[in-house]
Structures are given as C-alpha cells and as structure tokens.
C-alpha positions in Angstrom: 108.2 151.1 49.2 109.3 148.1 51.2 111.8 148.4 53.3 114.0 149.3 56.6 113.1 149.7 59.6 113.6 149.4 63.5 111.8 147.7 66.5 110.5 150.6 68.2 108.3 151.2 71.2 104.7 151.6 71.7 103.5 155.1 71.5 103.3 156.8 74.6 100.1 159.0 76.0 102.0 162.0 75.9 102.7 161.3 72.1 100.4 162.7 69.4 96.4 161.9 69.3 95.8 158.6 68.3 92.4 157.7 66.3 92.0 153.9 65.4 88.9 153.4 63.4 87.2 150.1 61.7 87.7 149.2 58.3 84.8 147.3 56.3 84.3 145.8 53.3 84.4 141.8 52.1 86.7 140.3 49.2 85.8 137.6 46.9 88.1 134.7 46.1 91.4 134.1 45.6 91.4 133.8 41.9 89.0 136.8 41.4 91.3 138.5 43.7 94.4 137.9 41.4 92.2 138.9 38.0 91.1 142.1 39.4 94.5 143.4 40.5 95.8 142.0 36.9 93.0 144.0 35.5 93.8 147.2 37.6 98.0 147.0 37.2 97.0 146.6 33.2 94.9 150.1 33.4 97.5 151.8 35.0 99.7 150.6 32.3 97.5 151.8 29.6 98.1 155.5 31.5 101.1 154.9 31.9 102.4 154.3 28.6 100.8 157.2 27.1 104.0 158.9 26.0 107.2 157.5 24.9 109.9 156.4 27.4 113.4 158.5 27.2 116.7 157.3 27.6 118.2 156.8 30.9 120.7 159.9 30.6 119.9 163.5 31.0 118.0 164.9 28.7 118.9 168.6 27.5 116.6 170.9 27.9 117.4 172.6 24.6 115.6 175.9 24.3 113.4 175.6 27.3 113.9 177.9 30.2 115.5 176.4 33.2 113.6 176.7 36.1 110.3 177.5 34.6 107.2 175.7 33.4 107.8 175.2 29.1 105.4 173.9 26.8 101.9 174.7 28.9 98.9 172.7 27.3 96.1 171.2 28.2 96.6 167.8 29.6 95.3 164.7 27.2 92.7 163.0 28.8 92.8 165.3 31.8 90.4 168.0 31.9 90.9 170.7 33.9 94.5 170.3 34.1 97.4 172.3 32.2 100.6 170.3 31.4 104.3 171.4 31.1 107.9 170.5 31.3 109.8 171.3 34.4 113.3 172.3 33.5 115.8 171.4 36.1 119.6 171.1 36.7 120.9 167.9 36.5 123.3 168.3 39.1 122.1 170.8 41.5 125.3 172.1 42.5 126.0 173.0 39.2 129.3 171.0 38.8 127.3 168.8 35.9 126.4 170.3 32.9 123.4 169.1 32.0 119.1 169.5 32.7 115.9 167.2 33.1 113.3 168.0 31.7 110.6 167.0 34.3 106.4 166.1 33.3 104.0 168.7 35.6 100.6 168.4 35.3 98.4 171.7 37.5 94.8 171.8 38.2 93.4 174.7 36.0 92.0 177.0 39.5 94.6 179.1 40.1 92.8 180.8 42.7 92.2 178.1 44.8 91.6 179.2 48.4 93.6 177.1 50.0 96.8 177.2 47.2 98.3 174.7 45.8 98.7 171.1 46.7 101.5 168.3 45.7 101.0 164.9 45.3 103.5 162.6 45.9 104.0 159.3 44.7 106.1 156.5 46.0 108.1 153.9 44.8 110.9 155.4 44.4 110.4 154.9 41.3 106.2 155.8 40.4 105.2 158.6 37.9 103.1 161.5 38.9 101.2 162.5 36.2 99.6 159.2 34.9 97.8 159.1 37.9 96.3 162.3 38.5 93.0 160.8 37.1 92.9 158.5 40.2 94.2 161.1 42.4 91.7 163.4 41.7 88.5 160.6 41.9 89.7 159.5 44.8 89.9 162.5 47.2 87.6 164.7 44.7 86.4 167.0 47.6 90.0 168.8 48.4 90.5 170.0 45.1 87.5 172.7 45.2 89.6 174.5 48.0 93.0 173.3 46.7 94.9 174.0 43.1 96.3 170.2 42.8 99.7 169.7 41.3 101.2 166.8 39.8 104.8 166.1 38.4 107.1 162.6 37.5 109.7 162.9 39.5 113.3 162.7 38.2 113.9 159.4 36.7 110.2 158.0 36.4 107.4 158.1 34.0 108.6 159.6 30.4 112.0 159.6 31.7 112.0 156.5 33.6 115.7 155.2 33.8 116.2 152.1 32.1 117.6 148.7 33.4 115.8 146.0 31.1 117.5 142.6 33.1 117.2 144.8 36.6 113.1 145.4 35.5 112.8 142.2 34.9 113.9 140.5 37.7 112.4 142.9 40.4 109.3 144.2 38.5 108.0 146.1 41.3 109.3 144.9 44.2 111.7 145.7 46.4 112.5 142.3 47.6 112.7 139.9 45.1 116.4 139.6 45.0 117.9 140.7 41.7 121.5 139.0 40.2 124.4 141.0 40.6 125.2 140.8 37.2 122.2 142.8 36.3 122.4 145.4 39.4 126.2 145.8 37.6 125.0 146.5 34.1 122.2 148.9 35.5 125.2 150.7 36.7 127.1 150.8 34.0 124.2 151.6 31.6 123.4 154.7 33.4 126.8 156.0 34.2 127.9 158.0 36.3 125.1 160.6 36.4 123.5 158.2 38.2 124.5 159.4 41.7 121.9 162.6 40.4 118.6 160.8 41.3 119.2 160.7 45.1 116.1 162.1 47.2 118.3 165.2 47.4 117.5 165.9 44.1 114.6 165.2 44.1 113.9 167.8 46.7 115.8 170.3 45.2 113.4 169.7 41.8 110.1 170.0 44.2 111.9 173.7 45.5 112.4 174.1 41.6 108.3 173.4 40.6 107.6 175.5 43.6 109.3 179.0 42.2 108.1 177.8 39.2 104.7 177.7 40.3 105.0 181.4 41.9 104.2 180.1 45.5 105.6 180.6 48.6 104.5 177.8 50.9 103.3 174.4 49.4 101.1 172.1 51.0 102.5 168.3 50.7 100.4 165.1 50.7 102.9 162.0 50.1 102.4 158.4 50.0 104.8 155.5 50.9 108.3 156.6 49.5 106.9 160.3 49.1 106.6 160.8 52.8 110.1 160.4 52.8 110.2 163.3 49.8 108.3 165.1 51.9 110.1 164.9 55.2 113.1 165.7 53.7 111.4 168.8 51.7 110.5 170.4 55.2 113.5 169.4 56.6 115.7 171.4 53.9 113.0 174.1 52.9 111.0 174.6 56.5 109.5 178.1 55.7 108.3 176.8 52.3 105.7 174.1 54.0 101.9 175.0 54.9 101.1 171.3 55.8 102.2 168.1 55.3 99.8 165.2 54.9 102.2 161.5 55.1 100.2 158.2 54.6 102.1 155.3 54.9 105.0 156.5 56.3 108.6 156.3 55.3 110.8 158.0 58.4 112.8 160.8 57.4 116.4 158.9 59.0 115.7 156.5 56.0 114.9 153.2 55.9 116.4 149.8 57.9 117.7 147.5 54.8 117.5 144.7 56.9 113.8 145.1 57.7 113.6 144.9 61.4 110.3 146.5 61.0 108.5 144.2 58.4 109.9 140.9 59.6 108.0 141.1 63.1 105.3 143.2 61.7 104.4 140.0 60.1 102.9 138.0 62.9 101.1 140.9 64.0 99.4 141.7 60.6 98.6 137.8 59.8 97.0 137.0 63.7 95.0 140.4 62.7 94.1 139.1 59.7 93.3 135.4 60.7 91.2 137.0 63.3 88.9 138.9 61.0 88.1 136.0 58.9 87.7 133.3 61.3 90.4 131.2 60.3 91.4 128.5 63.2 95.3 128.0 62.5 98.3 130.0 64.1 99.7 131.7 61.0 102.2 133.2 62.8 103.7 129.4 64.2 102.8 128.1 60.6 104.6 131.2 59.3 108.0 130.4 61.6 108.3 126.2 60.7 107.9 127.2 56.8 111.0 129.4 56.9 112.6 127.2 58.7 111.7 124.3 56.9 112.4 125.9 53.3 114.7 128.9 53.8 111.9 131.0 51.5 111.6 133.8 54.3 112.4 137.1 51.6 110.0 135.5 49.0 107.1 134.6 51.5 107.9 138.6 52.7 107.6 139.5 49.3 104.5 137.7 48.4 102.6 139.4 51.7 103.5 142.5 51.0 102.3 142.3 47.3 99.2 140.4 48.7 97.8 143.3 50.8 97.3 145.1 48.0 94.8 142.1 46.7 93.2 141.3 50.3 94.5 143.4 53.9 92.4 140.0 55.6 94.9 138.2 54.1 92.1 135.5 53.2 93.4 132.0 52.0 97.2 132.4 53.0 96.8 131.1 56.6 95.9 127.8 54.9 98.7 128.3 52.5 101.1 128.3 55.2 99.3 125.2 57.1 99.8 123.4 55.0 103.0 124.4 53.8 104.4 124.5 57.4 103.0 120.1 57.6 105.0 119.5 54.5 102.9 120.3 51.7 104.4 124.1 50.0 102.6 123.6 46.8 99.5 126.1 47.6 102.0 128.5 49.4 104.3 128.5 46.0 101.2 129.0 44.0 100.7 132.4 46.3 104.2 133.3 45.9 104.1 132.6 42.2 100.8 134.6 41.6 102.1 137.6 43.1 105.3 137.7 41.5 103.2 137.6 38.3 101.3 140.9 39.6 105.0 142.7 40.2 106.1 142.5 36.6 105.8 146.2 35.6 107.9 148.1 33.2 109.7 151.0 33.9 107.4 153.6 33.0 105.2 152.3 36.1 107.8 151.4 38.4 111.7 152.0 37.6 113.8 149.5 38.9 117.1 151.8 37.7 115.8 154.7 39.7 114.6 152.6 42.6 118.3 151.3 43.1 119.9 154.9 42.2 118.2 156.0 44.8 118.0 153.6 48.0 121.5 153.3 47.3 122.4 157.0 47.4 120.1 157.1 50.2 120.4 154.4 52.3 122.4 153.5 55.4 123.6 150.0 55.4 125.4 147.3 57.5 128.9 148.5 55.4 128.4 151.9 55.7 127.0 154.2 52.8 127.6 154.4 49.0 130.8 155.7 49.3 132.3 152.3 51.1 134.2 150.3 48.5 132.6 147.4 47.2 135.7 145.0 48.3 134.6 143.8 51.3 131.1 145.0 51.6 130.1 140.7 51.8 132.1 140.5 54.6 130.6 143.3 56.6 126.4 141.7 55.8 127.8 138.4 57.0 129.0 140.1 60.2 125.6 142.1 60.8 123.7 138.5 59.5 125.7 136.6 62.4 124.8 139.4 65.1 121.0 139.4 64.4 118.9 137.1 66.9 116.0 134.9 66.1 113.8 137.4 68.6 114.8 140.3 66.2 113.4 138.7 62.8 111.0 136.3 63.9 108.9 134.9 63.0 111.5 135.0 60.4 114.8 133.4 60.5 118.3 136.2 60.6 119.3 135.0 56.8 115.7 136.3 55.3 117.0 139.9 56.7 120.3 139.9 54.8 118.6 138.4 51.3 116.3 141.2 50.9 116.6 142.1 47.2 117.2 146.2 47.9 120.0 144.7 50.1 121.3 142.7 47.7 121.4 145.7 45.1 122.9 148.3 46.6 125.7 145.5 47.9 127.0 145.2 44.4 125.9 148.9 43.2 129.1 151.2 42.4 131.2 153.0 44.9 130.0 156.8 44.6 130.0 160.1 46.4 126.7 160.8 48.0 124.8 163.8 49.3 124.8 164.4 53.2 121.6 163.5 55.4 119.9 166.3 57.5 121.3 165.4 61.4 119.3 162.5 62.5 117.4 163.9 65.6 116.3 167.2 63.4 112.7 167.5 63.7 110.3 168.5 61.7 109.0 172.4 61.2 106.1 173.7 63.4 103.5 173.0 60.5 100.5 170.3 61.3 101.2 166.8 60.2 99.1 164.4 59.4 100.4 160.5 59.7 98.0 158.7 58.6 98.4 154.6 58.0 96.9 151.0 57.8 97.3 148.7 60.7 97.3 145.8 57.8 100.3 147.2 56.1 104.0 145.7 55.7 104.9 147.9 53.1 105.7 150.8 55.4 104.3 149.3 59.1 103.0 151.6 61.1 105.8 151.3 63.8 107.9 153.1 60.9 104.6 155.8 61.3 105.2 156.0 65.0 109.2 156.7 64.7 107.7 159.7 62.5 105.9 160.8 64.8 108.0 161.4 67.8 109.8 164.0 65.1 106.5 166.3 64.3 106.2 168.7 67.2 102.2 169.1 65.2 102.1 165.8 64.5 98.5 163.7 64.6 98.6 160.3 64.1 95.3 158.2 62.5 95.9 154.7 62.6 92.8 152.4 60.5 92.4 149.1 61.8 92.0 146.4 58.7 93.8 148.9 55.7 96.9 148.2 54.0 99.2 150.4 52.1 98.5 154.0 51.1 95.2 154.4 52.7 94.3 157.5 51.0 93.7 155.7 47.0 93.3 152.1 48.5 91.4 151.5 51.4 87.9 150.4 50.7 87.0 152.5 53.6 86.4 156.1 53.8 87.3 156.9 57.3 91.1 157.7 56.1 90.4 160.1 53.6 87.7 161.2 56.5 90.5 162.5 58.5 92.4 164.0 55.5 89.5 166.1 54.6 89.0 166.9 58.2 93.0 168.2 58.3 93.0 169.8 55.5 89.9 171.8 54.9 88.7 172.4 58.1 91.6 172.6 60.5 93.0 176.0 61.0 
C-alpha cells in the first residue's frame, strides 16, 4: 500500500528501543531483475487463480451457518491446513440483508502452545489464502509454537470485486492514475453495497473468524495495509489482542493521500541507495530537474516504489535519472515502462474495486471524507495543491502530490455514508508491539512506522538498514524475521 502520510519528527530517546541492523545480499542486472519478478508475480498468479472469481456483489450464504466455519476440508496443495468458508454479515449493523462468504485456511495443530496466529495481507486488496504456502516457508519456525490462520479478506481472492477498465489501468498500484470514467463505472458496477468493504468491516469479519475459531485473544502479524487492519482490530476489540506484530507500517489515523511521506522519503531512500552501490551522481538533484523538466513526478513515484521490490539498492536508476535530468528520458521511460508492466495483476491478486471501496471509505482527504459531495471536490484539491510548498514535496514538485492515482479515485468515487474513525489520539492497548520496517521502503516509509509508534505504550521498533517493503517475506536478510522470532517465541 502506497500511500498518505505526514512529515514527522525524528524519534526521540525516550521513544521505543530502536535496533538498526545491516542488510546483505547483491542483485544481478537490470533485465534479470525485471524476468525474475515477472517470473515470481506469474507464480503467485498460478496460486492465485486456483478457484473461480465471484461476482462483485454479496454472495448468499445459502445454507451455511453465519458466523461459523462451513465446508471444513483439507486445503488443496496445502498440507497440514484445513479450509472453510467464513460466513459473515454483509452489513454488520444488520440493516443489509445479505452475507459473504469469506475463504479461511487453519494450520491443522490445534494445540499449539502459543494459540493461534493471523496473517494479514495488504493491499487493500491481496488474498490470504493463496499465499499461506509462502507464509509458512518463509517464517517456518513460528508455526511449531503457533496454530497459523489464514483468510481472504472481504472483497479479495475468490470474491475479489470486479472493475475490468479500473484493473486495467491501475494493476497494482496505487498511483498510476486511473480515468474517471472507469473509477465511475467501478462505482456503478458494484452498487451501493459497496460502502460494505470499509476496514470497518473488515474488522468486524476478523472478530467474526475469531468466535469462530473458539479463541479469546488472537495474536496479529500484518503487513503493509494489514497493519492498518490490525491497528484498528485492537483499537475496536483491545481485550481480544495477545500481540501484534506490524511490518511496514500503515498508521492507524489512516493514510496522507497527498503523500507527504513518500515524496521526501524519496531523496533519502535514493542517496541510501546510491551510496551502497558506488554510484557518483546526485540522484536526488537529478531526481528534482526531471520533474521539473517533464512533469512525470507520480509516474517516476510509481516506478520506485514498484522498483524496490526488484532491487532496495535501487541499482541502474541513478543513471536513469542522469541522464534523464541532461535531456535524455529515454532510459528513465524504459524503467517507468518495465515496471508498469510488472503491476498488471488481475483482481484475484490485487483488486482494484476493493482497493478504491476501501481507501475511499477510509480515507481523509483535502475535501473532507466520502460523504462530501462530489460537486466541488476539484475545487477543494486545487486549493490544497496551491497551499503545498516546494519544501514539502521535494524533491518533487506540489502538482505530483495532487495526481496520485488513489487521489484521483476517490475524487470521482460516489458520495456515500461512511463508518466513524476510532478518536485520533487513541492509543493502542497495553499488548507488546512489534514495528518492524525497511529503511529502503517508499511503500509505507518508515516515518509512517515512527507515527505508529508514539501510539504503542509496548511498542519496539526494529528498523533494517538496506530492506524494502514487507520485510518479513522479502528481505534477503534474515535479521527481520530474527527479531520476529525473538518477539514472539521468546518474549514473555
């Protein structure tokens, strides 16, 4: 999840421990780069697309039970894991008729010492279950002491929402700037149920799979956008939360849709990165006189952030912008035009209609909330574009904050009641948290990991120099998943 954010200050010493750590390992070049995240994005699709996509409305539950876990099975393909359907409400408050039914997928040792712990995925948007394969190979050593659990959250995976034009245009990412056009007919394609897939609902499903599951507490461990589920879980539920593990962390006020994390996290990220491979240019300058040479500032954003996932050294792209920044954009546009190549997903990996549904139900924005009439929302960005200064986007220029393609879709997205957010300086339960992040990452910068952490009275932070986004199943280092292990099964 790309998005919001604020400039916020520098930790201070009576704030929780910090632990920065080194973190190795060399990449090849850039085309074998681009091949072997086109290879990896076309595995996950293969898992994926393992069962058949549903229609974008509710789905009846039928004869299943509501509230319980239907249709138990072994999981296909997963061994040692029981699958089900998760019946829930549509609409919570019961005003809707209507129920989800919701993929869960639980690790056959019910006895598990240390209970049961939830996965969350990100986007919003990402499926649960198709990934509990590389979940489970990737932080193998937690699930002898811990029952792992699994579930596509409302709107994703099986029942991804559909938006064919909307997919196609954003793929998955959260700034390529979509027409309004499509954002429109996504609207009016899912109708008005789509005000039920707001985090709110969400979190109301996870309290669901928790009675469900016969526990009392749960034990949380969310990455990009499901830190934010998870934040919000312990904010509404705080007796029903052992521990909370957040790695790359959304803050629980919500995200910034202008960005005024990302934009100035840039220069810091490239000098890093320039640094670590030796190059001789000044990204950052190089980065500033190509915006404002070619007004391309959202899709150079959206190119790094994809290209973290390929390379946190960034390798190659100080060049790119060299040479773009003397005249000469052709290698940049080449970057640019590999990466948006690597965002074209289809729904069942990354929903674009539940992405939108939600950041707009969610989000905070320079016209107020979802409930602000579309008539005269323009007017209000312009205002907010023409009171940004150069020092707060740079090395960006103002205009690349108000052309951010989440912007730009929840400006044309329906007027519509939305759910209430917990009161803004609420903090988080007395339960240990674990903020764990990637000093490489624009995704979800760690300054967004800091603001988290002045609201977790049990809060650690563990910062790793030279990872990107969601250190846990990315970085090639183990010295995240190091302190994970540590926190969880050996912390009392």
């Amino acid at each position: 999840m790309n998005s919001l954010g604020r400039r916020l200050p520098s930790p201070s010493r009576e704030g929780p421990d910090v632990i920065a750590r080194d973190e190795g390992g060399n990449m090849a070049n850039t085309h074998s780069r681009f091949g072997a995240l086109l290879a990896a994005l076309a595995m996950f699709a293969g898992a994926a697309a393992a069962g058949p996509a549903h229609a974008a409305s509710a789905a009846w539950a039928g004869p299943d039970t509501l509230g319980a876990l239907n249709g138990q099975a072994s999981c296909p393909g997963l061994d040692g894991f029981t699958c089900a359907t998760l019946a829930v409400p549509l609409d919570h408050s019961g005003g809707t008729a209507g129920s989800l039914n919701l993929k869960v997928a639980v690790s056959d040792n019910a006895d598990a010492p240390k209970g049961d712990l939830v996965f969350l995925t990100g986007g919003p948007g990402q499926p649960g279950v198709a990934l509990v394969n590389h979940v489970v190979t990737k932080l193998a050593p937690l699930f002898k002491q811990y029952r792992l659990v699994m579930f596509d959250q409302r709107g994703t995976g099986e029942g991804a929402l559909q938006c064919p034009e909307l997919q196609e245009q954003m793929g998955a990412s959260d700034l390529a700037a979509p027409t309004s056009q499509a954002v429109t007919d996504c609207a009016t394609a899912l109708g008005p149920n789509r005000r039920f897939y707001s985090t709110a609902d969400t979190v109301a499903d996870l309290d669901v799979l928790r009675r469900a599951l016969g526990v009392h507490r749960l034990t949380l461990d969310g990455v990009s956008y499901g830190t934010f589920v998870a934040e919000r879980y312990a904010l509404a539920h705080p007796s029903h939360v052992a521990r909370l593990v957040l790695d790359s962390v959304v803050p629980q006020q919500g995200y910034d849709p202008l960005d005024l994390a990302a934009l100035p996290a840039s220069a810091r990220v490239l000098t890093a990165g320039c640094k670590a491979t030796g190059c001789t240019t000044d990204p950052t300058a190089d980065l500033a006189e190509t915006v404002r040479r070619y007004h391309n500032g959202p899709a150079v954003l959206d190119m790094l952030t994809t290209y973290e996932f390929l390379d946190p050294d960034y390798g190659g792209i100080p060049e790119a912008l060299h040479q773009a920044a003397a005249g000469a954009p052709e290698l940049l546009q080449s970057y640019i035009d590999r990466t948006r190549q690597l965002d074209a997903v289809p729904a069942d990996q990354l929903s674009q209609g539940l992405h939108v549904s939600t950041l707009c139900a969610d989000g905070h924005f320079p016209w107020g909330i979802a409930d602000t009439p579309v008539q005269g929302r323009t007017e209000a960005l312009e205002r907010a574009r023409q009171q940004l200064t150069g020092d707060q986007t740079w090395p960006y220029d103002p205009a690349t904050a108000t052309e951010l393609g989440s912007l730009l879709a929840c400006l044309s997205w329906p007027q519509e009641e939305v759910p209430p957010s917990p009161p803004e300086h609420r903090k988080l339960p007395h339960v240990p948290v674990l903020l764990l992040g990637g000093d490489r990452d624009l995704s979800t910068p760690v300054e967004w990991l800091y603001q988290e952490a002045a609201m977790a009275p049990l809060g650690r932070v563990v910062v790793v120099p030279g990872a990107s986004h969601s250190v846990q199943t990315h970085a090639t280092s183990d010295l995240g998943r190091q302190a994970v292990y540590d926190f969880l099964l050996h912390e009392m």
